[in-house]
GUMI-377702 format. One line per 10 residues: number of its first residue (from 1); for each residue x, y, z of N, C-alpha, C, O. Coordinates in steps of 0.2 Angstrom, whole numbers, plus 5000, padded with zeros to 4 digits. Last residue first. Layout:
N
NUM) X,Y,Z,X,Y,Z,X,Y,Z,X,Y,Z  ...
//
This chain:
215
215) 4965,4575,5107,4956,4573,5107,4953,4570,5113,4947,4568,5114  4967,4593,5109,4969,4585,5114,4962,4580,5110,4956,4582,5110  4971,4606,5099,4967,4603,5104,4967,4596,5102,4968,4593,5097  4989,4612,5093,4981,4608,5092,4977,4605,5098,4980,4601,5102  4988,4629,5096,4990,4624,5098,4987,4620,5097,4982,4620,5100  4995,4641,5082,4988,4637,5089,4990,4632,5089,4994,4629,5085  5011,4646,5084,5007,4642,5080,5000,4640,5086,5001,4639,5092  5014,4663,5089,5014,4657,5090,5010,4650,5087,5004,4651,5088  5018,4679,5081,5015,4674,5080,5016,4667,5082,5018,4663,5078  5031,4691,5087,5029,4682,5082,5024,4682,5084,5024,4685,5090
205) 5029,4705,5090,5027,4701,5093,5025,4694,5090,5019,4692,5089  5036,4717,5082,5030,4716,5082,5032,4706,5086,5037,4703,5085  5049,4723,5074,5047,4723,5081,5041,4721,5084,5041,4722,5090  5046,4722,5060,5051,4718,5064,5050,4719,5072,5052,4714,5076  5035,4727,5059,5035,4722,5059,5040,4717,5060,5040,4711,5061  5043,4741,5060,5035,4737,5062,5036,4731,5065,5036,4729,5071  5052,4741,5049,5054,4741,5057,5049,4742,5062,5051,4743,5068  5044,4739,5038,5048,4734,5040,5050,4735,5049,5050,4730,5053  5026,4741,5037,5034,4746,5037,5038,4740,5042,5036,4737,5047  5015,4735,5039,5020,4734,5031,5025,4736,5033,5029,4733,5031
195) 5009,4739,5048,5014,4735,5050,5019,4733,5046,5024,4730,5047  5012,4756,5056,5010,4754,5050,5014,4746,5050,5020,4746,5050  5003,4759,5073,5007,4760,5069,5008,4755,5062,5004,4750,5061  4989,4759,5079,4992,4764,5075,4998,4764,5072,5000,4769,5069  4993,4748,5090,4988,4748,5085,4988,4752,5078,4988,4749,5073  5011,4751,5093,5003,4753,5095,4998,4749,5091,5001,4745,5088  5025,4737,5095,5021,4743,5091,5015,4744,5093,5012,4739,5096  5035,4737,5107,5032,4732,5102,5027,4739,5101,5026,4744,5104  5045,4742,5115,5037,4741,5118,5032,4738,5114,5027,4736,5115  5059,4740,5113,5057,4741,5118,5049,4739,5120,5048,4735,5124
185) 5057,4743,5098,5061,4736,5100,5059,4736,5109,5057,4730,5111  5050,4753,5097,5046,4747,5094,5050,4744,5097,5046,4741,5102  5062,4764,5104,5054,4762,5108,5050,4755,5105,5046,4751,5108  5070,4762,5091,5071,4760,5101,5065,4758,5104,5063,4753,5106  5064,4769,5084,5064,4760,5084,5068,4760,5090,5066,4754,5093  5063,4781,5091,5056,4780,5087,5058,4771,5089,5056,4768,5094  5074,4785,5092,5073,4784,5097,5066,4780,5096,5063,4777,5101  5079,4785,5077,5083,4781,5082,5080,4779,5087,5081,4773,5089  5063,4788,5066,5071,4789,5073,5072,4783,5074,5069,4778,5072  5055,4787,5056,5056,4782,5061,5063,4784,5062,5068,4781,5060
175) 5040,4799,5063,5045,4794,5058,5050,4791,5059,5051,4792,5065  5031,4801,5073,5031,4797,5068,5036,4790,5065,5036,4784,5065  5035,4814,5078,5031,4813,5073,5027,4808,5069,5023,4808,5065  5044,4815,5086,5049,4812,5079,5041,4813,5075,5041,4812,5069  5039,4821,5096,5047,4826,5094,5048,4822,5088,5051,4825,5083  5027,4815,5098,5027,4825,5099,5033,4826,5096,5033,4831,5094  5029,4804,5100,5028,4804,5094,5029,4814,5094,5031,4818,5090  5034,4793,5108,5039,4801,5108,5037,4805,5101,5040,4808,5098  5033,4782,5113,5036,4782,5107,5040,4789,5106,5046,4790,5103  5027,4784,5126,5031,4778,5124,5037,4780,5119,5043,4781,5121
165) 5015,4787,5125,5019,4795,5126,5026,4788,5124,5029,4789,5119  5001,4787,5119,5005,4784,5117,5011,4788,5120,5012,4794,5117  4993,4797,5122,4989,4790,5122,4995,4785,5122,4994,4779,5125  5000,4809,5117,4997,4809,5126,4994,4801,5126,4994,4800,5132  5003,4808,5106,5008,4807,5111,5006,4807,5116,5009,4806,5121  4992,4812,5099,4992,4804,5101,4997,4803,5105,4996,4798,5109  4995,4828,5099,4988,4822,5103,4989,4815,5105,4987,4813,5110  5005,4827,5091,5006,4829,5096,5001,4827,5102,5002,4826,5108  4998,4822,5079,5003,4819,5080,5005,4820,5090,5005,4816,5095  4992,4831,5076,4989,4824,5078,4992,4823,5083,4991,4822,5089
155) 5000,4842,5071,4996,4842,5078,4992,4836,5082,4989,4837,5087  5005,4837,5061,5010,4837,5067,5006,4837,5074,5007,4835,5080  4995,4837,5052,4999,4830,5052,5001,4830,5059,5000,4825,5063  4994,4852,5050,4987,4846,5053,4992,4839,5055,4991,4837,5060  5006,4857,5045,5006,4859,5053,4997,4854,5056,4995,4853,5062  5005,4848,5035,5011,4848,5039,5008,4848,5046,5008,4844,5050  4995,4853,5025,4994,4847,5029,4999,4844,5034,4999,4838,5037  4999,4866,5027,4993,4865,5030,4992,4857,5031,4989,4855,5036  5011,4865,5018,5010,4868,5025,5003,4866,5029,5003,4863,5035  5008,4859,5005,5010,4855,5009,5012,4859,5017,5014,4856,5022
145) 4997,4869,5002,4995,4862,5004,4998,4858,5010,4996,4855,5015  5009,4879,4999,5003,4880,5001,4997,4872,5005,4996,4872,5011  5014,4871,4989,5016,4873,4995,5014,4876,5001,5015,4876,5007  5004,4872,4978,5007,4865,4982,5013,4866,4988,5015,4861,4991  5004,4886,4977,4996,4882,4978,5002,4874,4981,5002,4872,4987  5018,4889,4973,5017,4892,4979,5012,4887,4981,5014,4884,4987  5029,4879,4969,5022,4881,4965,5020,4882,4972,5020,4878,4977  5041,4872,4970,5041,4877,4963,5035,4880,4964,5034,4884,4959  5041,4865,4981,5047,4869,4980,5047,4874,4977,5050,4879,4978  5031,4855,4979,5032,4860,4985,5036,4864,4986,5037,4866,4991
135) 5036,4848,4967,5032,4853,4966,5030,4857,4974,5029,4863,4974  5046,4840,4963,5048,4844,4967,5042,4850,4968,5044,4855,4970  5037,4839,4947,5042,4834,4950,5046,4842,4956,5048,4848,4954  5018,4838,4945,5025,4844,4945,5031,4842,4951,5030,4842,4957  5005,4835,4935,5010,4832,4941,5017,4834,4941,5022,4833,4937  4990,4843,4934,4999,4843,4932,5002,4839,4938,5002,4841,4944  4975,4841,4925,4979,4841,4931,4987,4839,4930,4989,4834,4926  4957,4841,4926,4963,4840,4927,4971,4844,4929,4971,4849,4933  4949,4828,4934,4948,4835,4935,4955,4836,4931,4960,4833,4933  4941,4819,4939,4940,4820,4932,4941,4827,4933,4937,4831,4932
125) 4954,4807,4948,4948,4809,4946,4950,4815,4940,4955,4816,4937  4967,4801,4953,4961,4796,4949,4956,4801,4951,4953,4799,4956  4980,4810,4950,4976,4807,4954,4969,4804,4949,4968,4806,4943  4998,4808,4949,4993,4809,4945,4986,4807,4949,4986,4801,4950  5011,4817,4960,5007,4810,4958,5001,4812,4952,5001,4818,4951  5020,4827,4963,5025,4821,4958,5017,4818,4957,5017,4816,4951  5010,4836,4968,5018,4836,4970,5018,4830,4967,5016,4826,4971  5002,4846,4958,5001,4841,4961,5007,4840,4962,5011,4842,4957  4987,4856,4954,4994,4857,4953,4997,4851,4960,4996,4852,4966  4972,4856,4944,4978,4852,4949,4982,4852,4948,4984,4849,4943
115) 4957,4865,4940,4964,4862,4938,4967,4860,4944,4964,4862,4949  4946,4868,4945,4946,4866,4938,4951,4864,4936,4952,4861,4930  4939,4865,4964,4944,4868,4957,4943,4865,4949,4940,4860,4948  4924,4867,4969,4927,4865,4967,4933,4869,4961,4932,4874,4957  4922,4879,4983,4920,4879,4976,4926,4873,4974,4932,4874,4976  4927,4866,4990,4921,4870,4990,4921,4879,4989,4920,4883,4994  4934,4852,4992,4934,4858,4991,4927,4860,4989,4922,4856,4986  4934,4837,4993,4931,4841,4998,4931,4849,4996,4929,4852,5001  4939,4831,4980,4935,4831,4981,4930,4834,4986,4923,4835,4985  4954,4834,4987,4952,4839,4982,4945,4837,4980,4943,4841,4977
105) 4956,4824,4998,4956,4833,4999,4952,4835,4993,4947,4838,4994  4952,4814,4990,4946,4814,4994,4948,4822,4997,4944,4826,4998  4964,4814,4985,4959,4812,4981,4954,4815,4985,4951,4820,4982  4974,4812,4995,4974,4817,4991,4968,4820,4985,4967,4826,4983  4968,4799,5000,4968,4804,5004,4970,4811,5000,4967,4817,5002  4972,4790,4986,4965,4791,4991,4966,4797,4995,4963,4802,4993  4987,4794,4987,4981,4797,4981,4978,4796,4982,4974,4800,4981  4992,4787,4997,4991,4794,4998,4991,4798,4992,4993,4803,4991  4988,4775,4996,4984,4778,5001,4987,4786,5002,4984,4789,5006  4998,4769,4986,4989,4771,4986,4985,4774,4989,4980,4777,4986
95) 5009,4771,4991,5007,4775,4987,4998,4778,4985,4995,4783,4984  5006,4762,5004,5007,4768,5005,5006,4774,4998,5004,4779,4999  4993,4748,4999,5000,4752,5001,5000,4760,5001,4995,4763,4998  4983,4743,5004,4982,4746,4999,4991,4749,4998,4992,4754,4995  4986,4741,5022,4978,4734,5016,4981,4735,5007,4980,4731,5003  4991,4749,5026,4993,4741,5026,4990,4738,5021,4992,4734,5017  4982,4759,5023,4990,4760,5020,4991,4754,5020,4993,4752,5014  4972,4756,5034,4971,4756,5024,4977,4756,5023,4978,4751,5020  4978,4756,5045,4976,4751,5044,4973,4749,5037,4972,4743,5034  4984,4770,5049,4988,4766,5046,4985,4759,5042,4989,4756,5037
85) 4969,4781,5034,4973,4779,5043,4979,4773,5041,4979,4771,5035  4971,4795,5028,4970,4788,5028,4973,4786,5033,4978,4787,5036  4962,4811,5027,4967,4806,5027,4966,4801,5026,4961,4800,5024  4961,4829,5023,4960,4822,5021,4967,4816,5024,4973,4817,5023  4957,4846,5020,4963,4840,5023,4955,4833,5022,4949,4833,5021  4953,4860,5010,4951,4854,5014,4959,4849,5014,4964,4848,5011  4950,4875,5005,4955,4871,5009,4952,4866,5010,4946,4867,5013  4949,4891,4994,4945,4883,4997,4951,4880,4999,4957,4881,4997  4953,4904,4995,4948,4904,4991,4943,4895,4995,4937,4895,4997  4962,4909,5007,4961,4903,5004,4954,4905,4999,4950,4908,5002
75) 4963,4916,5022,4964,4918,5013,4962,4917,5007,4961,4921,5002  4964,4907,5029,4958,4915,5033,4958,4919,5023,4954,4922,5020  4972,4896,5027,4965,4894,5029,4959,4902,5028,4953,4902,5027  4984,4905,5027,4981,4900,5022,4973,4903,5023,4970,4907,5022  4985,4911,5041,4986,4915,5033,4980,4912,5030,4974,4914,5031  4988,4899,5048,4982,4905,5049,4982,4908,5043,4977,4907,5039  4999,4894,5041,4994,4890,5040,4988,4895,5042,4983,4895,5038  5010,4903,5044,5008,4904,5037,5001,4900,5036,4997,4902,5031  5010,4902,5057,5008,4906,5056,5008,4906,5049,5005,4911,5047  5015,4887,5055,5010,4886,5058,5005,4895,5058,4998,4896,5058
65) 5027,4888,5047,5022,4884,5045,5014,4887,5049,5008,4889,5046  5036,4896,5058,5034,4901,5051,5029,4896,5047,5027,4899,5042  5036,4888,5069,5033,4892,5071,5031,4896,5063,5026,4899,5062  5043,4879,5062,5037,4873,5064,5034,4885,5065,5030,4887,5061  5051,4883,5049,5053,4881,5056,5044,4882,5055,5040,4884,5051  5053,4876,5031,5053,4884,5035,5052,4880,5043,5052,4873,5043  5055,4867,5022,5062,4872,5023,5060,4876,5026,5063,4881,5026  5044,4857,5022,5051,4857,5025,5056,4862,5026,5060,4862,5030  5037,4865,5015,5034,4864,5023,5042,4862,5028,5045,4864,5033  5040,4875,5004,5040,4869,5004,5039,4867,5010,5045,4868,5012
55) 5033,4895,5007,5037,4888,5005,5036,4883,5006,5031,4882,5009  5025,4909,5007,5026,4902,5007,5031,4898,5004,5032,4898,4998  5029,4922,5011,5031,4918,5014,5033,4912,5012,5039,4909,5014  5017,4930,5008,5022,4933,5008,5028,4926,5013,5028,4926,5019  5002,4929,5000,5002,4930,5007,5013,4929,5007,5013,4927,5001  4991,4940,4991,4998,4938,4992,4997,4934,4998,4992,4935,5001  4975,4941,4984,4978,4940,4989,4988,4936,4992,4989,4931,4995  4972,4937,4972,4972,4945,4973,4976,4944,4981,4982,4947,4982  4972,4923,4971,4977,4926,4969,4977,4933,4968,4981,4936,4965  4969,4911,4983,4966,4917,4981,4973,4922,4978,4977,4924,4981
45) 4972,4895,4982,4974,4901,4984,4971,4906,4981,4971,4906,4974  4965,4881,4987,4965,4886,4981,4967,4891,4983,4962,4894,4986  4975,4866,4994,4970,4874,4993,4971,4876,4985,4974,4874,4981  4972,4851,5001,4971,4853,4995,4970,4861,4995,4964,4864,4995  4979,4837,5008,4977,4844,5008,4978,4845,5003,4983,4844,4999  4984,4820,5018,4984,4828,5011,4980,4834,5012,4978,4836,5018  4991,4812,5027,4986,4816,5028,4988,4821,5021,4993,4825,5020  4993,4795,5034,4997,4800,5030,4990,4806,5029,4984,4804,5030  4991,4790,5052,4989,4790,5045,4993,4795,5040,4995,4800,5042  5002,4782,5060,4995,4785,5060,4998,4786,5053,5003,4784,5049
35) 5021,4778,5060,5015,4778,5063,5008,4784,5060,5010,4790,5059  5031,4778,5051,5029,4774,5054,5023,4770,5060,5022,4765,5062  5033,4789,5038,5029,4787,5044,5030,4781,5046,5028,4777,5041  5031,4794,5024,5037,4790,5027,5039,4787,5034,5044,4783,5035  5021,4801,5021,5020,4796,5018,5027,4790,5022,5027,4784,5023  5017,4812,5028,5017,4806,5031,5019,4800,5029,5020,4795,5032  5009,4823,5019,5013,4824,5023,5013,4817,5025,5007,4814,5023  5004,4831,4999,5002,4827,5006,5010,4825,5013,5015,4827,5011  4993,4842,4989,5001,4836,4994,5000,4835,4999,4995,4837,5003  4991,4852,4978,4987,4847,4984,4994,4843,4984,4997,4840,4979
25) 4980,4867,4972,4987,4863,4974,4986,4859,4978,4982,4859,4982  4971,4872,4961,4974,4870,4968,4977,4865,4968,4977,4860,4964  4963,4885,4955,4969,4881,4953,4970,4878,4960,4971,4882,4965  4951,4893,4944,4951,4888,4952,4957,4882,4952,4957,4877,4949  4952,4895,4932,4952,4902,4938,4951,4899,4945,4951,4903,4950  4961,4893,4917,4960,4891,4925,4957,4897,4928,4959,4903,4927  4965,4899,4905,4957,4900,4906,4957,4897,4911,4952,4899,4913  4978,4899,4902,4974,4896,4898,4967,4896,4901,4964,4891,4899  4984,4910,4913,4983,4913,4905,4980,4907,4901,4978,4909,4895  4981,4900,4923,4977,4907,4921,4976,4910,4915,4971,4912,4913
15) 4994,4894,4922,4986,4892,4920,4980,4896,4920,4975,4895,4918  5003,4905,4921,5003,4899,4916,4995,4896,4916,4991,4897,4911  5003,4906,4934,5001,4911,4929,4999,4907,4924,4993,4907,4922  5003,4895,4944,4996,4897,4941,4994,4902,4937,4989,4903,4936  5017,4893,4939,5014,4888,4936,5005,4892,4935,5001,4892,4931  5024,4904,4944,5025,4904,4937,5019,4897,4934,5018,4896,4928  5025,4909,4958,5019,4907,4955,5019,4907,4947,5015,4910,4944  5038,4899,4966,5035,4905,4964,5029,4901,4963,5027,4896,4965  5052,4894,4972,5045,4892,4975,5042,4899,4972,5043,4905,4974  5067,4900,4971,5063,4895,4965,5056,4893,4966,5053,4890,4961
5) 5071,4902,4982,5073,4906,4977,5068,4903,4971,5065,4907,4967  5071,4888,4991,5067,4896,4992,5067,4902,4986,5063,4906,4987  5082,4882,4985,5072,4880,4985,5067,4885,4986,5062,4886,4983  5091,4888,4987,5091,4887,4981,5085,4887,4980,5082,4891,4977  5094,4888,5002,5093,4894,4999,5090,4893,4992,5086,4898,4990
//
């Protein structure tokens, strides 16, 4: 109850009253995944426009996400998603690859924003910009993001379960269940799953040394 009591718009008054008028918020979903890629989003919420709801993506049920996410998208001043798949997160880690993906939401927007209101990271480009600790909590525009890259995350998610039905990704999404590392220890990991992540890699299939050729 506390989170929901506290998810306002005290931060885009704040920047409005310094001359902001393109404020977006931008978070990201996956980072804790086991499988596919972590995915961000970026909106600008239209501030003639209430929409009466928003919260932390965590604290509301898949059905008050997903009709908050039509809201978004049909309100929105600007919205773009972005990802990274699991095979960059390996090469670059996880933090990296969800300021690349958070990076490239906030450079797809259109009309560009003038400020960033950002859940805990600082991103690498020229725009500026607040990193606000619990920010899908406190700042509607980052709860706003993190809905929309939630209900984009989970819909994958629910796709890939038909190529991979194994893992059960439609019910865990991903992340790593009980029933999630049962199926690694059972079926050894897809393509798409992340190998850096230790219960990956612990289920992954050694490596046999090549064999030296007979002369």
């Amino acid at each position: 109850m506390g989170s929901r009591s506290r998810c306002g718009t005290r931060y885009e008054r704040r920047a409005f009253l310094a001359g902001h008028r393109r404020i977006a918020g931008v978070d990201e979903v996956g980072r804790g995944a086991l499988f596919g890629p972590v995915l961000a989003a970026a909106v600008i919420l239209d501030p003639g426009r209430r929409i009466r709801g928003i919260n932390d993506s965590k604290q509301l049920t898949r059905e008050e996400r997903e009709r908050l996410a039509v809201e978004i998208r049909l309100s929105a001043i600007a919205w773009a998603v972005a990802s990274v798949d699991a095979a960059e997160i390996d090469r670059i880690n996880i933090l990296q690859a969800s300021r690349v993906a958070m990076s490239k939401a906030v450079l797809a927007l259109n009309p560009p924003p003038d400020l960033l209101l950002i859940d805990a990271l600082r991103l690498d480009v020229a725009i500026p910009q607040l990193a606000i600790i619990h920010g899908d909590a406190l700042s509607v525009s980052i709860a706003a993001a993190s809905i929309i890259a939630k209900v984009e995350r989970d819909a994958l998610m629910r796709a890939w379960d038909g190529e991979f039905p194994q893992y059960r990704l439609a019910s865990n999404k991903g992340y790593s269940t009980p029933t999630h590392r049962a199926m690694l220890r059972e079926f050894g990991p897809s393509p798409l799953h992340r190998f850096s992540y230790a219960p990956v890699a612990e289920s992954a299939e050694p490596l046999l040394p090549f064999p030296e050729a007979e002369e």
